[in-house]
Each structure stands twice: as C-alpha cells, then as structure tokens.
N, C-alpha and C positions, 0 to 999 in steps of 0.2 A: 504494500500500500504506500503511497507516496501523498504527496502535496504539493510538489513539483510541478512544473505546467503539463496535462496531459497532451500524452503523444496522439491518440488515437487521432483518423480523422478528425474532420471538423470540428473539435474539440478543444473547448480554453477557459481558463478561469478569466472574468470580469472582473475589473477593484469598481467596488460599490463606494462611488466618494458617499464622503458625510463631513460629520463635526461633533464634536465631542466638546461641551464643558458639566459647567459642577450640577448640571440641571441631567446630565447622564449625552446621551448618544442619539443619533438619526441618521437614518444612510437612508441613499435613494437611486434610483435607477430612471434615466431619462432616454427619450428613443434619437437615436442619433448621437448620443454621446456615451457610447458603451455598449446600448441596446440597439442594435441591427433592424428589429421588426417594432411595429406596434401591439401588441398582444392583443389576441382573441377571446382567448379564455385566460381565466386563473384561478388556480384553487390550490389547494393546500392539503399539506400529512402530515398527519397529528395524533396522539393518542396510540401509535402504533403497537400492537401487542408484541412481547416479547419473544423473539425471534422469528420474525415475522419480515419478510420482504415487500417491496411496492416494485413497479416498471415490470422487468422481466417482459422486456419486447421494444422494438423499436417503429420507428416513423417513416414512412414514405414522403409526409409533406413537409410534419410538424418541426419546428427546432424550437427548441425547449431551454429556458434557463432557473436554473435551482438553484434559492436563495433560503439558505439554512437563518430562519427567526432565531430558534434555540435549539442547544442543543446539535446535535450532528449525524451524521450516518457516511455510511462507506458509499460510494458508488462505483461500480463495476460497469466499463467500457465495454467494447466490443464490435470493432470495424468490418471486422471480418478479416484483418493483418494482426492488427493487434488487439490485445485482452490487454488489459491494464484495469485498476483500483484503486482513488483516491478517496481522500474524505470530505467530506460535506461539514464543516463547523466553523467557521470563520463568517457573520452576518459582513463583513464588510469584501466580501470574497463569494460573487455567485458562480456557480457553473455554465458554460452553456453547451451545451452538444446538440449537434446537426441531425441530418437527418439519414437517415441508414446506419445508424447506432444502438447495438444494443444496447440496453440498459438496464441496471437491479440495481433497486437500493435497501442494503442490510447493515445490520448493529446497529440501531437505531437507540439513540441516547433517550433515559425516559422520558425526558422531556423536550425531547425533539417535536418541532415544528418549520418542516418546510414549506416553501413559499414555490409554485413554478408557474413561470409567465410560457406560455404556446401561442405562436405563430396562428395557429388556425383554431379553429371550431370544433368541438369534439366529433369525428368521423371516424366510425366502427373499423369502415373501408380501410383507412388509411394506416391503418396495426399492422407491425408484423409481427405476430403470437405465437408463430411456431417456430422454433428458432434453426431447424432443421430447415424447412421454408426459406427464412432469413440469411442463412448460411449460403443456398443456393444461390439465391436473388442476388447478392451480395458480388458472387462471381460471376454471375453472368453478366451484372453491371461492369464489373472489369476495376471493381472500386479498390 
C-alpha cells in the first residue's frame, strides 16, 4: 500500500486547497481548478460494517473523485497493467481515477466517511461488475 502518486492509468491524487485557523479547517474543491468535470451525482460511505468493501467494479463513462470526510480506507487500483493500493485519509488529498479502472474500497476506518463526486448520472449500463468481463474489455481496448 503506498501514498505515493498512483501509477495506475488515469489515476492521481488532487490537493484539496483550504485554510486552517483557530476556528478549525475547510477544504474545497472547484471545477477547473483541480476538478476536471462538473459532477452529476454525489453521494457518500459511511457507517460501513466491519470488513466490508464498497466499488468492486469499474466505469465505462464515469471518473470519479474520492474525498475521505473522516477517517480513511484502502483503495485498490486496477488498469488492467497495473494492480496497485493506496489509502484514502488525508481530507485535504482526494483521489481521482478514470474510467476503465477497477476499483475496491476496504479497511475502512470506523468512522470513515467518504465523499465521491461522478462525472455522470447513475447508469446500471455503464458498470463493469464482472471483473473477468473487465479484464477482457480492458485488452481488447488495447489500454
């Protein structure tokens, strides 16, 4: 597991400016200055049961960026070249990864609460759920 910038495709950690005094913290995320798309959807994980995963699939359309509130979790890459695992806990540090990426997020701190802004609109279609599937799709794109 690293923290280092991920290698995998399209994949890279964002700095969430902000500001910090004696009243505590605020970070933000603005579109054009960090953030590439305008978000579609957002929603959030939370309350996650112990050892319990979320993702476990990847996106045809969607890129996605994961902004750990509190708390933190592992996330697990996967290009279809490289597998790689970084961590999810720094609020001032979100992830973003593209789209033909697998994705699992596991070890989730109790009080984790992630934050993920999506490109598009939730579309069943656009999952890739089976990762055998994914693996194919993946080479035959030539990615």
């Amino acid at each position: 597991m690293t923290t280092s910038d991920p290698t995998a495709r399209d994949c890279r950690w964002i700095a969430v400016p902000g500001h910090t005094d004696g009243r505590g913290s605020i970070n933000f995320l603005e579109f054009g200055k960090g953030l590439d798309f305008r978000p579609q959807r957002i929603f959030w994980l939370h309350h996650i049961a112990p050892g319990q995963w979320r993702g476990r699939h990847g996106h045809r359309e969607s890129r996605l960026v994961f902004v750990p509130l509190a708390g933190g979790c592992d996330v697990s890459l996967d290009d279809g070249s490289i597998i790689e695992t970084v961590r999810l806990d720094d609020p001032a540090r979100a992830l973003y990864v593209g789209t033909w990426v697998w994705h699992e997020l596991t070890r989730f701190t109790p009080d984790a609460a992630i934050l993920v802004l999506a490109s598009t609109l939730y579309d069943n279609d656009e999952y890739l759920r089976d990762y055998d599937e994914f693996k194919r799709d993946v080479a035959r794109r030539g990615a």
